[in-house]
N, C-alpha and C positions, 0 to 999 in steps of 0.2 A: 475340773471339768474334763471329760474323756471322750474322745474322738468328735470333739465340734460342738457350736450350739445349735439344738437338735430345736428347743420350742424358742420360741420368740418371744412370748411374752409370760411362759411358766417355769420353774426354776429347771437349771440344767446342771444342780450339783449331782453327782454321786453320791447315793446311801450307805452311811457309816449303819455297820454291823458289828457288834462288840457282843463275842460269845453269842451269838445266835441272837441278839437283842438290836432291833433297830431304834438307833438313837435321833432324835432330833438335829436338826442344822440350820433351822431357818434363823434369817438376818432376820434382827427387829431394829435394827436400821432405817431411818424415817424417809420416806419419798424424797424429801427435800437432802436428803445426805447421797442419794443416789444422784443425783445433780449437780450436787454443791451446794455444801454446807452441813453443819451440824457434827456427830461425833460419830463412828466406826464404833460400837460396842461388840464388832470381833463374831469369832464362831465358836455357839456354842460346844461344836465337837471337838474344840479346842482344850475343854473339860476334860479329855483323855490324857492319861498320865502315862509320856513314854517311857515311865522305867517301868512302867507294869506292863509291856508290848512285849508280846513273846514273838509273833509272826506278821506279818500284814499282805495279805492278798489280794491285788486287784483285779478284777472280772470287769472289762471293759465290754464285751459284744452282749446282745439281745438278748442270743438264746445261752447265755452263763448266767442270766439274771432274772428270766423271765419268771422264776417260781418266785422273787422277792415281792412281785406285786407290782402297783402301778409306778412305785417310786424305783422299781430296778432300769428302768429306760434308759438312764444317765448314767447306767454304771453302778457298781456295791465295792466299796471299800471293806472289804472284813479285816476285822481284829481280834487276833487271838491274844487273850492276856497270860502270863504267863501260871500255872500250877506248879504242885509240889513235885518233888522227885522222892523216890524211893527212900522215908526216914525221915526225922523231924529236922529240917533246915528254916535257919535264917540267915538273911541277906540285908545287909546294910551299906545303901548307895547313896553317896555325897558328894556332891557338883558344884563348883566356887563358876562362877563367867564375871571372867569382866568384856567390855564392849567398850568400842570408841564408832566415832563417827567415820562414815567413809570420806572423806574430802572431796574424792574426784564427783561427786553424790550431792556436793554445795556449791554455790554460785562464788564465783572469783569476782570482788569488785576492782572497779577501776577508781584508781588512784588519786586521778590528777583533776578534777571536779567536784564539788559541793553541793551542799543544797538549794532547788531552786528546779522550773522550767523554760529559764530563759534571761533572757535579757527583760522582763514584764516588770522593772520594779522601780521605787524612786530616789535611788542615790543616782549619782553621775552616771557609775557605768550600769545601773540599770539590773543588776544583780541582787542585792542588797536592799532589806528596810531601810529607812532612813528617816530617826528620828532620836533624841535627846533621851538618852540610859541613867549618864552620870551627874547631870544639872546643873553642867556648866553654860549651858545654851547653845551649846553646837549641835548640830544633829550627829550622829554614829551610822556607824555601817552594823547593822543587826540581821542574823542568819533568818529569813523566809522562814518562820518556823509555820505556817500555816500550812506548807507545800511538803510533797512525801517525794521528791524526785530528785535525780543527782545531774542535771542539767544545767548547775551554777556555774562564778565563778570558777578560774582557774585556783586548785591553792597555792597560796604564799607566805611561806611562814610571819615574816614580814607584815604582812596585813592583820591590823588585829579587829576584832570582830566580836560583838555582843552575841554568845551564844545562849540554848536554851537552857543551861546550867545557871546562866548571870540572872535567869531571872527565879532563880531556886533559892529561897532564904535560908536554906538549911548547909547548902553548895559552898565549899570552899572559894567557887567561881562565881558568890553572888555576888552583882554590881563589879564584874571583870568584863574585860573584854582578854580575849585569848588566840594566842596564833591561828590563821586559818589553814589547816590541816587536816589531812587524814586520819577518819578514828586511829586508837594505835588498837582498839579489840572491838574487832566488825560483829556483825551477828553471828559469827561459830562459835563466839566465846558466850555464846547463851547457852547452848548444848553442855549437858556432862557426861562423863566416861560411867555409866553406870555398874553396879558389880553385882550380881543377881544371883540367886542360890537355891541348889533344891537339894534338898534332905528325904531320906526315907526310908525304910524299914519296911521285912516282909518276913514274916513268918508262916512258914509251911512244914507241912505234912503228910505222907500217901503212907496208908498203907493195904491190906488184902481186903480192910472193912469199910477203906473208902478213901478217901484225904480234906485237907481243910486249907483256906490260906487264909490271912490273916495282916492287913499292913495300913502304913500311913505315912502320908507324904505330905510335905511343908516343900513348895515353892515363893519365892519371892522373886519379883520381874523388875526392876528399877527401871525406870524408861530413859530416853534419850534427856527429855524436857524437864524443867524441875516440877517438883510436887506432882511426878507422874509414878504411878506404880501398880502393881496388880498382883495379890496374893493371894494363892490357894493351898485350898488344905483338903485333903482327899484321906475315906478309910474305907479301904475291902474287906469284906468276909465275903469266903464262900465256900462251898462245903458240901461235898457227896456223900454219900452211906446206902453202901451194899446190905442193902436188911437179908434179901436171899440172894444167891446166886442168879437170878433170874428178874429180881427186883433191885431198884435203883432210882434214890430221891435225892434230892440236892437243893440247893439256892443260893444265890449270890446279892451281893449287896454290893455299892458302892455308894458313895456320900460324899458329893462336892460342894465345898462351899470358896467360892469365888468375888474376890472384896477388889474392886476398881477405883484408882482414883486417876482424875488428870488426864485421860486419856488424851490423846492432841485432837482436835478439832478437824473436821476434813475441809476442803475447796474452798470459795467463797462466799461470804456470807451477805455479800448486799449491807443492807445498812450498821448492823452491829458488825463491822468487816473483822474485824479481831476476835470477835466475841470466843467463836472456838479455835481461830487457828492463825499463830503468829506467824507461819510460813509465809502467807499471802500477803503481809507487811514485809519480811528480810529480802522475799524474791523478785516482789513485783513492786510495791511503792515506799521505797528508805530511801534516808538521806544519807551520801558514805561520810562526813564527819560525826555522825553522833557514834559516840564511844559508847556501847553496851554493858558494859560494866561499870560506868558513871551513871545509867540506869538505872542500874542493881542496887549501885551503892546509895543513889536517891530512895527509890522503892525502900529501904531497909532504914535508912533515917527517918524518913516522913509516914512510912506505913499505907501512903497515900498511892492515887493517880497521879505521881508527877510525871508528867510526857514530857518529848521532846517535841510532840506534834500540838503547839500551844495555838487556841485558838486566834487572839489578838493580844500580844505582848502589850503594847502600846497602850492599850486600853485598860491593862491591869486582868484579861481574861485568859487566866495560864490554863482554861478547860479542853479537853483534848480534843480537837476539829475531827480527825479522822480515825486517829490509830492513837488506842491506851498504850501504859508504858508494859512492855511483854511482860514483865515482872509482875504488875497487878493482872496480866491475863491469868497466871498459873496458879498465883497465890486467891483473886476474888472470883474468878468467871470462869470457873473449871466446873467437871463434873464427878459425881461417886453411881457406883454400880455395884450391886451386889444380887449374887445369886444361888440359891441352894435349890440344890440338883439331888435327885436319888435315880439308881438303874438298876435293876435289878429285877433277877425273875424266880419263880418257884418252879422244879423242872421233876417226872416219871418217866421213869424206862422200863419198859416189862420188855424179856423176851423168853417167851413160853417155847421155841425153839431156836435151836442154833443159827436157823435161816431169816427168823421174823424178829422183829423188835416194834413194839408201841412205844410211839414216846408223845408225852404230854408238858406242855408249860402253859405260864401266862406268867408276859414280859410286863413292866412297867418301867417308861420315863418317863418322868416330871420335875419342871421347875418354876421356882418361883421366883421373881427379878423384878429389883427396883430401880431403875434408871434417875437419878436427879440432876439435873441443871440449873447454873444459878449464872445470875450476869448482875454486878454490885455497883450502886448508888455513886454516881460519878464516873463511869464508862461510856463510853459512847451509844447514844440511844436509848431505848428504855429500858432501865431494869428488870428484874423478874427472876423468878423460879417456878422451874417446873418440875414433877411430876411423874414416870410413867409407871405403874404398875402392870407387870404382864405374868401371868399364871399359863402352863400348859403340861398338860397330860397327855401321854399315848398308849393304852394298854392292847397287847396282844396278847388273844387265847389261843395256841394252837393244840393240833391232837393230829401225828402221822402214825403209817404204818410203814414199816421199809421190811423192803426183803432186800436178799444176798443168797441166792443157791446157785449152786450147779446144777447144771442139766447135764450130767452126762461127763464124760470127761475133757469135753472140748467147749463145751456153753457155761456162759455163765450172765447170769439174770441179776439186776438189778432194779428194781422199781420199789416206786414211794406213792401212797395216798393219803391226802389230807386237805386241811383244813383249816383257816387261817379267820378270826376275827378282829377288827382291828376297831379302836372304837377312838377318836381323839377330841380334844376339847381345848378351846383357847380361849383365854380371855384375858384382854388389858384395860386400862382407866388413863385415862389423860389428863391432867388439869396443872394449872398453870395460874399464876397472879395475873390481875388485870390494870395495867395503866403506869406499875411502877411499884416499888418497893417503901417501903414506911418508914424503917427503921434501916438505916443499914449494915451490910452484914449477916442480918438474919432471913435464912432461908427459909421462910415456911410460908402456907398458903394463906393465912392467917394475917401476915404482914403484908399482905396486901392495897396499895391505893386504895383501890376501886374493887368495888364488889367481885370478888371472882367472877368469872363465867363457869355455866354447870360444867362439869366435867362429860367427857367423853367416850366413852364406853364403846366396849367392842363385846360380844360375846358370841362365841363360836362352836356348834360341836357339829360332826359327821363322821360316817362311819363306813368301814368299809367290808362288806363279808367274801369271801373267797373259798377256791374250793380250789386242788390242784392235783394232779396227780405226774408221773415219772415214770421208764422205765428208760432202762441200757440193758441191750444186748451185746455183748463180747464173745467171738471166738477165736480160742485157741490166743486168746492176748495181742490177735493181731488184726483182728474186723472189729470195731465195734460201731452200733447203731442205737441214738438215742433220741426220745423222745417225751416231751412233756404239753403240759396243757392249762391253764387256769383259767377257770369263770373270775370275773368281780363282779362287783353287786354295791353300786356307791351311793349314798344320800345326795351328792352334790351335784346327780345330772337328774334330770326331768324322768319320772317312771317309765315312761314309753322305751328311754333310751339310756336307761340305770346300768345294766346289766351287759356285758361285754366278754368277748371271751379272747385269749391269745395263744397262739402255739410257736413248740419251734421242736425241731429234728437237725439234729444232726449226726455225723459220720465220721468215723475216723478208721485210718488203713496202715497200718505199723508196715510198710513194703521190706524194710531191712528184714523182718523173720524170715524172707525168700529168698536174701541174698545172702546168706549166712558166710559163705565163701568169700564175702569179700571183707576181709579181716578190717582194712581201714575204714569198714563203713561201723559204725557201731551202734547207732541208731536214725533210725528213718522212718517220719510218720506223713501222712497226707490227708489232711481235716477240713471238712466244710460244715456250712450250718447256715440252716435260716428260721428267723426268729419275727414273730409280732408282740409288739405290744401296747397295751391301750393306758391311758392316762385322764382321771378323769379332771371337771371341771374345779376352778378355785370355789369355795364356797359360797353357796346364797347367791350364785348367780343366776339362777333359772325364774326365778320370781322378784316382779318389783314391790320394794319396799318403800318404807318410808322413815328418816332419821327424824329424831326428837331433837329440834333445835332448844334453847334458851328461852327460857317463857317472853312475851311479851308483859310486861305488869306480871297478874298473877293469869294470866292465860295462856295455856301452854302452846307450842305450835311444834306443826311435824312442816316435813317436807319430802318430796319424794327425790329419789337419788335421781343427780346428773346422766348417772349410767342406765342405758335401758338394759334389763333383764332379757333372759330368752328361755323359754321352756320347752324350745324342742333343741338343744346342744345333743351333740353329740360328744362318747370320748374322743379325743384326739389320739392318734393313733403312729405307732413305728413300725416298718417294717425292714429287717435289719437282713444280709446277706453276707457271709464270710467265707474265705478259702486262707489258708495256709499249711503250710510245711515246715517240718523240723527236720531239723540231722544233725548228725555228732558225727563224728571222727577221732581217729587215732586214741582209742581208748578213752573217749569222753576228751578231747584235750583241747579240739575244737568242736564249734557249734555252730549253728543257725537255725534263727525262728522269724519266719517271714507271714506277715499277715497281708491279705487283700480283703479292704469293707465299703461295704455300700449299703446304705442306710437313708428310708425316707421317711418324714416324719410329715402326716398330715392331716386333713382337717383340725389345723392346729382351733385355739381357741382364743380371736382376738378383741380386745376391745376396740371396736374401728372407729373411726372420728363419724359423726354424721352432722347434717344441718341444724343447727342451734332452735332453724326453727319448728323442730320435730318438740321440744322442748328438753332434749338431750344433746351431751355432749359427745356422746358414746354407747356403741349400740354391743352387745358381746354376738360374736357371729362366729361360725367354724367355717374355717376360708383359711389359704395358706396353708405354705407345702415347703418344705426346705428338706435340701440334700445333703449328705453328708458322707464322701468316699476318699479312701485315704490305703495308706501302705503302710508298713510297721515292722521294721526288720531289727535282730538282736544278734548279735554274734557274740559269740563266747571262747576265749581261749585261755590255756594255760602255757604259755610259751616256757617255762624253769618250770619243771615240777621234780624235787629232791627226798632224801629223806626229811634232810633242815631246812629245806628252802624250797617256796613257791610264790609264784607270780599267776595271777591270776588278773583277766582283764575284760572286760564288758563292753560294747558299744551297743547305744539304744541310737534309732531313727527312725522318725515317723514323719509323715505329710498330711494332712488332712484339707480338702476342698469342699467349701463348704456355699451352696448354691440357694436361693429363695426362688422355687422354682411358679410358686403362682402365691399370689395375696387375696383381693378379696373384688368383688362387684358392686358397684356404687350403686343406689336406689335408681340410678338412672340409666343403668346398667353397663357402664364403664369399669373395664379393668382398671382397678389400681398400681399405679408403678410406684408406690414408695410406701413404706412404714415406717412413721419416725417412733423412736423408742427414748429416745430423750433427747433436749437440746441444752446449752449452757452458756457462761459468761457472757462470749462472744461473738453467738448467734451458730457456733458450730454446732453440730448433733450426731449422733448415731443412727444408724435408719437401717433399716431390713427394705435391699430395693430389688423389685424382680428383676432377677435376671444376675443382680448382684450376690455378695455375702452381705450376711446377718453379720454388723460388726461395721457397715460403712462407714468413713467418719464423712459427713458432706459439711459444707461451709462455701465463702467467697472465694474467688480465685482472679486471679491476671484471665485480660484480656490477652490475644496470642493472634501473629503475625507470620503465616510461614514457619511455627513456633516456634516463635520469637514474641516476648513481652511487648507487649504495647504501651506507649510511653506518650502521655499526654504535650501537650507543647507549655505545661509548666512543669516539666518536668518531673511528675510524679505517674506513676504507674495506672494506667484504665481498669479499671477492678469490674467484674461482673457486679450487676444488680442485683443479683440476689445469693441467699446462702443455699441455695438446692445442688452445688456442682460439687461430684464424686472427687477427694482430697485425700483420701487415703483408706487405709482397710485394717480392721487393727487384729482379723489372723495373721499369724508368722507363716510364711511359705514350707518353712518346716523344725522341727528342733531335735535335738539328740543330745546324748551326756556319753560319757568316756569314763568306765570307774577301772580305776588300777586295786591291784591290792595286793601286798609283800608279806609273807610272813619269814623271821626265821628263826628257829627254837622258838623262841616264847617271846620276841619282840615281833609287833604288827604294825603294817601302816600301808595305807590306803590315800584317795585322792579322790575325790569327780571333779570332771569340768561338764558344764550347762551349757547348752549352745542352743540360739535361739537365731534363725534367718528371716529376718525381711519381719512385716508387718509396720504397722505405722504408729502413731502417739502425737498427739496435738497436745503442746506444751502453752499451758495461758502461760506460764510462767516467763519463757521466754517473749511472748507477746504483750505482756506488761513493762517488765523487765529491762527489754529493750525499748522502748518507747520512753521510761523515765529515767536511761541514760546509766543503769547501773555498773553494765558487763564491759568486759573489756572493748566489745564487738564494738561498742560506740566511741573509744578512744583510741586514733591510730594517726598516722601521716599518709594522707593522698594522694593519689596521682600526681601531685605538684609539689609533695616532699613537704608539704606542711601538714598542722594539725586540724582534722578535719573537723575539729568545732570551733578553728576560729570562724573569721565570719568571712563572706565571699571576697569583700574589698580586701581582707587581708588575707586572700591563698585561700580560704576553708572549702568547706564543701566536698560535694560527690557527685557523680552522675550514676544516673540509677543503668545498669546495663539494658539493652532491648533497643528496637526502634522504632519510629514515629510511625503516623498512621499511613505514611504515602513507603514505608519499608525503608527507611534511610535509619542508620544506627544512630543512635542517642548523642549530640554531644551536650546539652541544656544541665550545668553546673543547678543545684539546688543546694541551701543551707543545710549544715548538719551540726547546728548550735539550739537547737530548742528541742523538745519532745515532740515532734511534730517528725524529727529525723527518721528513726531507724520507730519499729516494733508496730503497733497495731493502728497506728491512726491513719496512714496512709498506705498500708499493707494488705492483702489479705488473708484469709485463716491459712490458704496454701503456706504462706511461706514461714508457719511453725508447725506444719507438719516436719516429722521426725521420721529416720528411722529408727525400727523396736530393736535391732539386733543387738546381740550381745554377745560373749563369751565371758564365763565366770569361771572362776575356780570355788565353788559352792562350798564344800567342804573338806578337808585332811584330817585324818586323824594317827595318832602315832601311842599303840598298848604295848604294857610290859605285863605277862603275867606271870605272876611267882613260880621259881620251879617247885615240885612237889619236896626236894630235897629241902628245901628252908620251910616253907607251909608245916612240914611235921615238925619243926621244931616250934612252932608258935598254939602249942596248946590246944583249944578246942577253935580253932581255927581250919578252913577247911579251903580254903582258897582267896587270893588278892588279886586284885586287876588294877592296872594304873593306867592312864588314857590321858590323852591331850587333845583336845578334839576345837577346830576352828570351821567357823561356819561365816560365811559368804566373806572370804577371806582378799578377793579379788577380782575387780573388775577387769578383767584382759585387753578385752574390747569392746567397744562402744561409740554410737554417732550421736547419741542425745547429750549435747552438754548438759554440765551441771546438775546431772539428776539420775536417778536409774530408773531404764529404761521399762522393770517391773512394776514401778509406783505408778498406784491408778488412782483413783479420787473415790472409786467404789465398787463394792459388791457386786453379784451380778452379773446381769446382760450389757450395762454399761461399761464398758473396758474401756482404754487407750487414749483418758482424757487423763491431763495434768495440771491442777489449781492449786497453789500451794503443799507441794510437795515434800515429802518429807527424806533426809536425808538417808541413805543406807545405812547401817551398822555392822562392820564387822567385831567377830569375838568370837575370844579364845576362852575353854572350858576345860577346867580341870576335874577330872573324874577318879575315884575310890570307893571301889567294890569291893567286898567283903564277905564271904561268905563262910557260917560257922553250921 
């Protein structure tokens, strides 16, 4: 995302451009994963293979985008892939990565507590089952296997204790009872150090008649979790041929095929809580005795569900109550993905004179993907397998004209006209088993309980026509003034209001050509620009439909959508404003490029809530306006520059402020003050609130006294009644990165650090987490120099800081021995709101590249690179325990929520380039 979220409720990625070809991006990521739950299946422009990346340029403002169409709003990502050089060359590049976990990234448990939430149970002390294991007739102290929280006894080795292993027939520990103690391998030891690999080959060629390239690339991704992986296999052609001097045809191809298994699961899942993601069991409800690897080794003897989360021991029902064993997560209730991809275009160049060039293509992207999910017979909840098939096509026809003359010897003219067709089609299928699973194990729709349900179907096409034209004027290489222009013409808005037009002009002023005499100045430019752009509607919203439910018997039934339709939408529209300046100095040694934007994006296009008893949910209206102004400074220096030795070094800083400056009028013609854009777990949500940013997080929060908390007279904290109160904001106030870079003779090595201020993040994690007694935060000595879960009569307890209702400070001791203490039950969402900041050290890298003096002695060998390159290598700083503070739960407009998070991984990568 580039310079803020500009729509609210339509995407705010940047347009990948590869060779002149715009590639798809959309998530097919399910509604419910953007909330919590379900699986991340990634970005498709992830499809791109960085050893085929020659250049990458980003165009962040309006008017550098506006000839892309309506998707250049957000910014164009271009990519250039790399071509042949002069003579027939190949290249063969091979990359070994191994990865480990970042530690500071996972939750540190506490020690000195077991499984349980309390004192709730019926042995003596109240911890503990208690009932006859071994049949002697006495009853036994047996571990709360029904419970996922670390609130129990104290341990002691001393105490021996019927664990969830005694009642495993296959367990060394069946019919034991076993010291009660701390696992000796918590949940990290579920994680592995994976070692990942990409291989590849390229063969090229240029010569006077044209050039060709030629290549193939094998990655393989081991993931953090077992049975996680994701393998691609990529092959380019592509290929120009000068038939005359004047003439010039080409095409390219590229072919991805992309195989997914295992992916992790994101947020929470409600009732299959595991189903995709064992995060939200190790973070937020575990018991710290059970040993992870006495899981593994159960799982691998029985091939089963053996849990440690056993419904009633007692009763002979070892079925899993809450949470499966994470082992049968990865190995039965995982998912496969697979996708084949083609990009490619066919391309004409005439230029009939030195000054003028036609050029002609038509782009294609398309893929095909099968998404499947399975959840296996004896998991918690119902089984099933699903389904998704999704198909999508984008072809573009273009046909421009460019010129490039002088006028004269101080003018010189630039302009382009053209022509842009763009024509796209989407379609996926859903379906899914109904009721449960037959046979277990086997995934297909077929083994289904219960009669399937029809599947669900989407099909989609629209198109967009466009017309554009260009020109820059330049004098003398130091005025120059440009200007461009495009119509669209979109299927997805209502005729009356299809058709939309945007412009933008801008200027630039090279001042150093007039100060020639000032030798340390060496370049100096002064650039403005203002730019519009229109955006049209998501599809099939201007007209109501009606969806084909499941027949009744054999009678079929429709129904018409929730959503009401609107046939007088308009595009939604940007209008963007930039100034900046550049300078160099001391012979290019130092730099600066300083940007100023302001940017407003309006009658956006939203689905707004209306009264149920309209018999809709949601009406689409163009209403709302958000702002978006920021600053963007770059400095560049070479402080060493040698014959052998240079030091070179970069600083980026940006701010971006990001305002909802109007939403929408209610049928009774009230302004609206808030748009919720998603809510979660804990009743917290994201909201677009006037007046605020796009990006609120709202939720419950402390009453407040003089601010000062407010502290009931039982001593627990007065919580607002509702979750509407403003709790944090999840933009960063601003970010920047610092890259070094060494070279000397032919050894290289470079650094970034990332730096990210302010913003916020609501961790459920920590609000589970701490409620079921995991983290150290609930095990310590209080005020009174004891442990504060023993219990009041003996020392325990806490007093919550703040004071009572008449302004007197707290002194009302409260227990901190059951889950009722610390995290969400008596808290609210305020107090896991997070700071987002960070400091990383993102990446290092350290090349040797062969002198020429050795390279000629290795035959038809033409060059070696050796590199070591480590990527998110350190977390420096940080205020979100246990987690990094870039882990989000999803895609998106929804940022800054944490459910089951996944750990960071740092890794090191070894690289060998070759070139013959």
């Amino acid at each position: 995302m580039l310079r803020g979220y500009k729509s609210i409720y339509n995407g705010n990625q940047a347009l990948f451009v590869i060779d002149g070809v715009p590639v798809d991006n959309t998530s097919v990521n399910s509604a419910n994963q953007m909330s919590g739950g379900g699986y991340d299946y990634g970005s498709p422009a992830s499809d791109i293979n960085p050893d085929d990346i020659e250049s990458i340029t980003v165009l962040k403002g309006a008017g550098a985008t506006a000839l892309y169409g309506s998707r250049g709003g957000n910014g164009v990502i271009l990519v250039t892939t790399k071509k042949g050089k002069k003579g027939l060359g190949i290249t063969v590049n091979s990359t070994e990565t191994w990865s480990q976990m970042d530690k500071s990234t996972f939750p540190k448990y506490q020690n000195q507590y077991g499984a349980g939430y309390g004192q709730f149970y019926n042995d003596p002390s109240g911890y503990f089952f208690y009932f006859d294991v071994n049949g002697d007739g006495k009853p036994d102290l047996v571990t709360p296997t029904t419970e996922d929280a670390s609130f129990g006894a104290k341990f002691d080795p001393s105490l021996m204790v019927y664990q969830w292993d005694a009642f495993d027939k296959t367990s060394p520990n069946f019919g034991k009872a076993t010291p009660w103690v701390a696992a000796k391998n918590g949940p990290a030891t579920f994680f592995r150090s994976p070692i990942s690999t990409n291989e590849s080959i390229l063969i090229t060629n240029n010569t006077d008649q044209g050039d060709f390239k030629l290549g193939y690339t094998n990655s393989v991704d081991r993931g953090i979790i077992p049975n996680s992986s994701i393998t691609k296999n990529q092959i380019e052609f592509g290929a120009d041929h000068n038939i005359t001097s004047k003439l010039t045809v080409g095409a390219h191809m590229n072919y991805f095929r992309t195989d997914g298994i295992g992916r992790g699961g994101t947020g929470y899942d409600g009732t299959n809580s595991d189903n995709r993601n064992v995060l939200t069991n190790f973070r937020e409800w575990w018991e710290t005795n059970v040993d992870v690897r006495e899981l593994k080794q159960a799982y691998q003897r029985n091939q089963a569900n053996t849990t440690w989360n056993m419904a009633d021991p007692q009763d002979g029902d070892y079925s899993a109550i809450f949470w499966n064993n994470p082992y049968w997560v990865t190995e039965h209730n995982y998912e496969t993905d697979a996708r084949n991809r083609y990009i490619g275009d066919v391309h004409a160049s005439y230029k009939p004179t030195n000054w003028l060039t036609f050029t002609g293509s038509v782009s294609l992207d398309t893929y095909s993907e099968l998404d499947e999910e399975r959840y296996d017979v004896t998991s918690i909840g119902v089984p099933y397998y699903s389904r998704f098939n999704n198909d999508y096509a984008e072809t573009n026809y273009n046909l421009l004209a460019n010129v490039d003359k002088n006028l004269g010897h101080d003018f010189n003219l630039k302009a382009l006209l053209g022509t842009n067709i763009r024509r796209d089609y989407f379609n996926n299928i859903y379906a899914s088993t109904n009721g449960g699973l037959i046979v277990p194990g086997v995934y297909s729709l077929s083994n289904s309980l219960v009669t399937p349900l029809a599947p669900t179907e989407n099909d989609q096409f629209w198109e967009v026509n466009g017309l554009f034209a260009g020109a820059t004027l330049s004098w003398k290489n130091m005025i120059t003034l440009d200007g461009t222009i495009r119509r669209d013409q979109s299927s997805t808005l209502p005729k009356a209001n299809n058709t939309y037009y945007y412009p933008s002009v801008s200027a630039g002023f090279v001042f150093s050509q007039l100060l020639k005499d000032w030798t340390w100045l060496s370049y100096a430019k002064l650039r403005a620009s203002y730019a519009e752009v229109g955006n049209d509607a998501p599809v099939y919203q201007t007209l109501d439909t009606y969806n084909i439910n499941s027949p009744f018997g054999s009678a079929p039934q429709t129904a018409l959508s929730n959503v009401k339709k609107n046939n007088e939408l308009r595009p939604e529209r940007t209008r963007s404003s930039e100034i900046g300046l550049e300078l160099s100095f001391l012979d290019n040694r130092l730099g600066f490029d300083g940007t100023y934007y302001n940017g407003l994006t309006f009658d956006e296009i939203l689905p707004v809530n209306v009264s149920s008893a309209t018999g809709y949910t949601n009406e689409y209206l163009n209403a709302g306006s958000v702002r978006n102004k920021g600053v963007e400074i770059s400095l560049l220096g070479t402080p060493v520059r040698t014959q052998n030795f240079s030091w070179n070094i970069r600083v980026n800083w940006s701010r971006n402020v990001n305002k909802v400056e109007s939403l929408y009028t209610d049928g009774s013609g009230n302004e609206a003050k808030n748009l919720e854009l998603g809510s979660f777990q804990n009743g917290e949500s994201i909201n677009a609130p006037l007046g605020g940013s796009l990006g609120t997080i709202e939720g419950s929060d402390y009453t407040y006294l003089n601010g000062q908390k407010v502290v009931q007279a039982n001593g627990q904290y007065q919580l607002t009644a509702t979750n509407n109160h403003v709790i944090g904001n999840t933009n960063p106030d601003w970010i920047g990165g610092v890259n070094n870079e060494f070279r000397y003779k032919n050894f290289s090595f470079s650094f970034l650090i990332d730096v990210r201020k302010g913003g916020s993040v609501f961790s459920q994690d920590m609000a589970y987490g701490l409620a079921t007694g995991l983290y150290p935060e609930t095990v310590y000595n209080n005020d009174l120099g004891n442990p504060v879960r023993n219990s009041l009569a003996d020392g325990g307890g806490f007093i919550r800081p703040g004071v009572t209702a008449n302004g007197q400070p707290n002194t009302k001791r409260i227990a901190a021995d059951n889950y009722t203490a610390f995290g969400y039950v008596y808290l609210p969402d305020r107090a896991f709101i997070y700071d987002a900041s960070f400091v990383k050290l993102r990446e290092a890298l350290i090349g040797y590249t062969l002198p020429q003096s050795v390279v000629s002695k290795l035959g038809p060998v033409k060059g070696v690179t050796l590199q070591v390159i480590g990527h998110n290598l350190w977390i420096i700083y940080k205020n979100l325990p246990y987690s990094d503070p870039e882990e989000s739960l999803s895609a998106g407009n929804l940022q800054g929520i944490q459910e089951g998070a996944y750990p960071a991984v740092r890794s090191i990568s070894f690289n060998l380039k070759a070139t013959f």
